[in-house]
C-alpha positions in Angstrom: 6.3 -30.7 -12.5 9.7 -32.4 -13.5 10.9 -35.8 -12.4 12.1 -34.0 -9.4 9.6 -33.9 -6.8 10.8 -30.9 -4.8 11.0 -29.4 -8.4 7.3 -29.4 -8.7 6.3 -29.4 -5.4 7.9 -26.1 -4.7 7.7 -27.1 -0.5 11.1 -25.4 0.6 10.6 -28.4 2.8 12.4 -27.8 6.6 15.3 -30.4 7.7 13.0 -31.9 10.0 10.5 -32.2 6.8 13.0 -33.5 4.5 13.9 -36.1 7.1 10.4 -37.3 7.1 10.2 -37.4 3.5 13.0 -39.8 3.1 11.9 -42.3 5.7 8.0 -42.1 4.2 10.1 -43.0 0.6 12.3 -45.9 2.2 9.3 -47.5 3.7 7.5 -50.6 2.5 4.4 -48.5 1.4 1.7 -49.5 -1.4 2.3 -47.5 -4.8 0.0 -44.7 -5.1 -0.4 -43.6 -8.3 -1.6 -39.9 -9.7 -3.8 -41.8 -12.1 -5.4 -43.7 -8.9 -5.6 -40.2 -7.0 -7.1 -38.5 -9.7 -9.7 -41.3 -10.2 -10.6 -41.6 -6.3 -10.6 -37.6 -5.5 -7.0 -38.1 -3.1 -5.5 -35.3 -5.1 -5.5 -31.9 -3.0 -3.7 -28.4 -3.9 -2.0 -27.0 -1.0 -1.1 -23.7 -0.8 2.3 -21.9 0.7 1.8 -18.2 1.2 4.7 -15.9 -0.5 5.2 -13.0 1.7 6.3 -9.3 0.7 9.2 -8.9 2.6 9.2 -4.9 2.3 5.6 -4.5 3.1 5.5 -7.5 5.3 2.3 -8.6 4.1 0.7 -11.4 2.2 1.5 -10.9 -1.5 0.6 -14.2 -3.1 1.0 -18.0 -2.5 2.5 -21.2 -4.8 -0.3 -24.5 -5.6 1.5 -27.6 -4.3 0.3 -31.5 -5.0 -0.4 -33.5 -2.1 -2.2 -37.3 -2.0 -4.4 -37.5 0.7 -4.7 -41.0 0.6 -7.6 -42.4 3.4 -5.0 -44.7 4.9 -1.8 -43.5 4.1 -2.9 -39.6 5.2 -0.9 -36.9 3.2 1.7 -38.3 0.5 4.6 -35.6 -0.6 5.4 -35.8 -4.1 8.8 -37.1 -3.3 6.4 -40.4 -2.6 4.0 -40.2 -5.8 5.7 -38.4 -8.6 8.8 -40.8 -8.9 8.9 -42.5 -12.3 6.1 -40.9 -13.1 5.2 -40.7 -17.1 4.5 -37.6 -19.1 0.6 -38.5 -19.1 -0.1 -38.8 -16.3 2.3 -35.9 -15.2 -0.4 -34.1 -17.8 -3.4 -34.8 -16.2 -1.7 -33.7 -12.9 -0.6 -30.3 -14.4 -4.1 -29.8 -16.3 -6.1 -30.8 -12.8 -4.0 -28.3 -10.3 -4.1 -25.6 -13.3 -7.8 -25.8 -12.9 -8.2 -25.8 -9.4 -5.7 -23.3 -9.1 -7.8 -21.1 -10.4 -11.3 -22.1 -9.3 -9.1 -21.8 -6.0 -8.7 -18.1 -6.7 -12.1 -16.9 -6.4 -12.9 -18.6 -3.2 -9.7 -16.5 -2.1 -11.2 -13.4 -3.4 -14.5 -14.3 -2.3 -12.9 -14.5 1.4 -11.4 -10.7 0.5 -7.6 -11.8 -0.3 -7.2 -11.0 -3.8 -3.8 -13.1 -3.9 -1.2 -14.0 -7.1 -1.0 -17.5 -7.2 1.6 -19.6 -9.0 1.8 -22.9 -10.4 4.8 -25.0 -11.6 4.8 -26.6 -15.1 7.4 -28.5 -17.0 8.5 -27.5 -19.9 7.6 -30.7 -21.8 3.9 -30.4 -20.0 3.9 -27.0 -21.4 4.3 -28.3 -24.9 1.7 -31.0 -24.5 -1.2 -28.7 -23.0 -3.1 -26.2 -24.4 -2.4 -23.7 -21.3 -3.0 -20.2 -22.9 -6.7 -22.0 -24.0 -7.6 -23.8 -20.8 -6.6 -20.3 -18.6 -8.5 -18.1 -21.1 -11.5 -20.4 -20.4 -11.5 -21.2 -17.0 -9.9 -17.7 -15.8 -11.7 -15.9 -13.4 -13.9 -13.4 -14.5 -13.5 -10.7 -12.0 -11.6 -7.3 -13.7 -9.2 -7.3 -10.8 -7.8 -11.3 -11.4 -4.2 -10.5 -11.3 -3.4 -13.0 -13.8 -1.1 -16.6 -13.1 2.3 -17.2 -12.3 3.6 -20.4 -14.0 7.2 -21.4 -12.9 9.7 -23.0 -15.1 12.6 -24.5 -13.6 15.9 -22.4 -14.8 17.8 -25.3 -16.4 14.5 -26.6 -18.6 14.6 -22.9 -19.6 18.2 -22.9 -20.7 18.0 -26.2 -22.9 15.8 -23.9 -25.5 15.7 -20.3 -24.6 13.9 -19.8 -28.5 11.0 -22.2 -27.3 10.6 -20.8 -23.8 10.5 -17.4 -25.4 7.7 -18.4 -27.5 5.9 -20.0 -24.7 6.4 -17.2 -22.3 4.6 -14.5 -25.1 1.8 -17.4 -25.4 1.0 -17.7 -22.4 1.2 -13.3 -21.5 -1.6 -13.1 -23.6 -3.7 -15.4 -21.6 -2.7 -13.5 -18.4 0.2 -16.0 -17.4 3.3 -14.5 -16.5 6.6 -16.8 -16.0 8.6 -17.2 -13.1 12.3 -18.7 -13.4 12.8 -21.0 -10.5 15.7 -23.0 -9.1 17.8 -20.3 -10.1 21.2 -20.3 -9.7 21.6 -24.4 -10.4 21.2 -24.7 -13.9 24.1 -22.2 -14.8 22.4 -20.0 -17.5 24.2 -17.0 -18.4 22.5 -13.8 -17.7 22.9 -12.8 -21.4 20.7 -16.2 -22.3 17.8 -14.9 -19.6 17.6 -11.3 -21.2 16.3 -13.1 -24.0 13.3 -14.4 -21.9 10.4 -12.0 -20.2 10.0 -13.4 -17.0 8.2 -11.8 -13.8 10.1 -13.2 -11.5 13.7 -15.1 -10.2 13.1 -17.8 -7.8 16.3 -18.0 -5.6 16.9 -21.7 -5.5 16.6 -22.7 -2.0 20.7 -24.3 -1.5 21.5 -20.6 -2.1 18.9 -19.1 0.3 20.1 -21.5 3.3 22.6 -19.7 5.1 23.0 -16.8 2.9 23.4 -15.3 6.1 26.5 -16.3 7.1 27.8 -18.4 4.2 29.5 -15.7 1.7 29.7 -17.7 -1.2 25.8 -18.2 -0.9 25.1 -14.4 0.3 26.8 -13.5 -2.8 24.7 -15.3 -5.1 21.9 -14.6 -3.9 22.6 -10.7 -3.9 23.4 -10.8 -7.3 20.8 -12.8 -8.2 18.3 -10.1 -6.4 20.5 -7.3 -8.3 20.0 -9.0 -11.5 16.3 -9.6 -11.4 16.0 -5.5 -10.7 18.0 -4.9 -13.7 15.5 -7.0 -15.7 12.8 -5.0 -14.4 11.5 -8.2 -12.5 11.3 -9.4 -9.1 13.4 -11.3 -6.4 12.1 -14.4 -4.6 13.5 -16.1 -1.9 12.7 -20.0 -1.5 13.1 -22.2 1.2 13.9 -19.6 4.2 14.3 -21.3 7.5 15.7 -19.1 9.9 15.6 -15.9 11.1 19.0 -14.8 10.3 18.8 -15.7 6.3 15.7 -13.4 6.6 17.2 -10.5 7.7 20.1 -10.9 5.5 17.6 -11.4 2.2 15.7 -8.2 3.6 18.9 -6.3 3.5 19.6 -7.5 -0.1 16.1 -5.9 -0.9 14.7 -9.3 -2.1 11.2 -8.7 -2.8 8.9 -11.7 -1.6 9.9 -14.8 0.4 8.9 -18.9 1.2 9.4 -20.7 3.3 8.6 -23.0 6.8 9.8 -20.2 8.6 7.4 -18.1 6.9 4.6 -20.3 6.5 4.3 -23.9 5.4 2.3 -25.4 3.0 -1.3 -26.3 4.4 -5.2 -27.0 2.6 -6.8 -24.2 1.1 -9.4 -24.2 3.7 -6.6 -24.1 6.6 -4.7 -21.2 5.3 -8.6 -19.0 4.4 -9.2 -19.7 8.5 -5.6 -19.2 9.7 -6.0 -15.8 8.0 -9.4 -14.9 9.0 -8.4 -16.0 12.2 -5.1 -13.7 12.8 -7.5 -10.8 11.2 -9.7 -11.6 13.8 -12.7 -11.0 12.0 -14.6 -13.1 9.6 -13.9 -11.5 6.0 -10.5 -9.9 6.2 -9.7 -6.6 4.6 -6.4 -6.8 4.0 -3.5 -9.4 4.4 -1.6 -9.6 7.5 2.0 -9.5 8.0 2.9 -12.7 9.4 1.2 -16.1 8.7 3.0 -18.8 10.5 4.3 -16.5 13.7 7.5 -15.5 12.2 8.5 -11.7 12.2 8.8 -10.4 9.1 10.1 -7.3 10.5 
C-alpha cells in the first residue's frame, strides 16, 4: 500500500485497463476518500487468482482494494489512494488484512483451500500490530496455509535490518513475505540473502515481452534462477499474452498473474466462476484455467 497505486493494488492492469485508468483520473470526478469508503461500506476486496504454471492449476490469489462507490461504480486505486496519508492508508491496510482472512474461510468453505496475499507498506507495517491482529483473527482450521504479505523490493532495500526483523515477526504469526516489484528497486542479491522471503514477484515491465525482448527475458530468467537458489519461489506479474507465458513457463517460473490469466473480480464472482468451470456446486479441486487462457 505505497503512494503508488498499482504498487498496492497489485492489478497487472491490461493496456486497455491502464488506458481507462488514466482517463477515470483526468476526469472532473468528486474526491472519494478511503475514510468516506470505509465509513459508508464502498470498500470491497477483490481478488486476482495466481495460477501454478507447472501444475496449471489454481494455487492462490492476491486481495486488491476497490471503491464501489453507488454512483461512480468501481474506483481503481490509481483514483482513491493519491495523496493519501499514512492513517488512513492504516485503516485501509488493517480493514483488507481482516477481510482477507475472514475471506479465506468462505474460500475453504466453498472447498478451495487457496494462499492468499496481501500488500503492506513498510511504514504500515511499522504502525500496525500485524503478527497480533493475524494471530487473532486467523482462521482456525489446522490446514490455513498461513498469509502472504508483499513488500515492495525498493521499501525492502532502504533497511534490510528492519525488514529482517519484520519478516521473523510476522513467520511466527503464520505470515510469510513476498518481495514484489522486483527487479526496479536495484537491490543486490547479496542484500536479499539477508531477508527470508517466500517469494520474488517479477515486476510486471520485466514480464511484458520477456518473450521476445532479450534484455527483459534475461531478467526475468535470472530473477526465476535466483529465487530457486534462495529456496523460494518465482512469480510472474502482469502476463498479457500468450507468448510471455510460454516463455516464463520455459524459464520454470513457478506461479503467474495476470489479465491474461485472470483478472481481478469480487469474491463472490471468482467462488461462482470456479464452481461454475467445475461444473458442480462445491468443487474438489482447482481448475487449470480461470479466465479461458491455456495454461498449457
Amino acid at each position: 500500500m505505497s503512494d503508488d497505486p498499482r504498487r498496492w493494488s497489485g492489478d497487472n492492469l491490461g493496456d486497455r485497463e491502464r488506458s481507462s485508468l488514466v482517463d477515470s483520473m483526468r476526469g472532473a470526478r468528486p474526491r472519494v476518500t478511503i475514510d468516506e469508503a470505509l465509513r459508508e461500506g464502498w470498500l470491497e476486496i477483490w481478488y486476482q487468482p495466481k495460477i501454478d504454471l507447472r501444475r496449471k492449476c489454481l494455487a492462490g490469489a492476491e486481495a486488491l482494494a476497490r471503491i464501489h462507490h453507488p454512483m461512480l461504480g468501481v474506483l481503481l486505486p490509481g483514483v482513491f489512494l493519491n495523496g493519501v496519508d499514512d492513517n488512513s492508508l492504516a485503516r485501509l491496510t488493517e480493514h483488507a488484512l481482516l477481510a482477507t482472512l475472514r475471506d479465506w474461510t468462505t474460500f475453504d468453505d466453498a472447498g478451495f483451500n487457496l494462499h492468499l496475499a496481501i500488500n503492506v507498506p513498510v511504514a504500515v507495517l511499522l504502525r500496525l500490530p500485524i503478527p497480533t491482529l493475524v494471530k487473532e483473527n486467523r482462521p482456525k482450521a489446522e490446514h490455513w496455509p498461513g498469509l502472504i504479505v508483499e513488500v515492495t523490493e525498493d521499501q525492502i532495500a532502504r533497511d534490510i535490518t528492519l525488514a529482517n526483523e519484520i519478516a521473523k515477526q510476522l513467520k511466527i504469526s503464520g505470515v510469510s513475505v513476498s518481495i514484489d516489484d522486483f527487479g526496479g528497486g536495484y537491490s543486490s542479491f547479496a542484500t536479499l540473502r539477508e531477508l527470508p522471503f517466500a517469494e520474488l514477484k517479477l515486476d510486471h515491465t520485466f514480464v511484458k515481452n520477456c518473450a521476445t525482448d532479450g534484455t527483459n527475458g534475461a531478467i526475468c530468467q535470472t530473477a526465476i534462477d535466483l529465487s530457486h537458489r534462495f529456496g523460494s519461489v518465482a512469480v510472474a506479474e502482469g502476463i498479457e499474452n500468450v507468448a510471455d507465458l510460454q516463455a516464463l513457463q520455459v524459464m520454470r517460473c513457478d506461479f503467474g498473474q495476470g489479465v491474461l490469466l485472470a483478472p481481478p473480480m469480487p469474491l463472490e464472482r471468482f467462488i461462482a466462476l470456479l464452481n461454475s468451470r467445475m461444473n458442480r456446486p462445491k468443487p474438489e479441486a482447482s481448475p487449470a484455467v480461470v479466465n479461458g487462457a491455456q495454461v498449457a
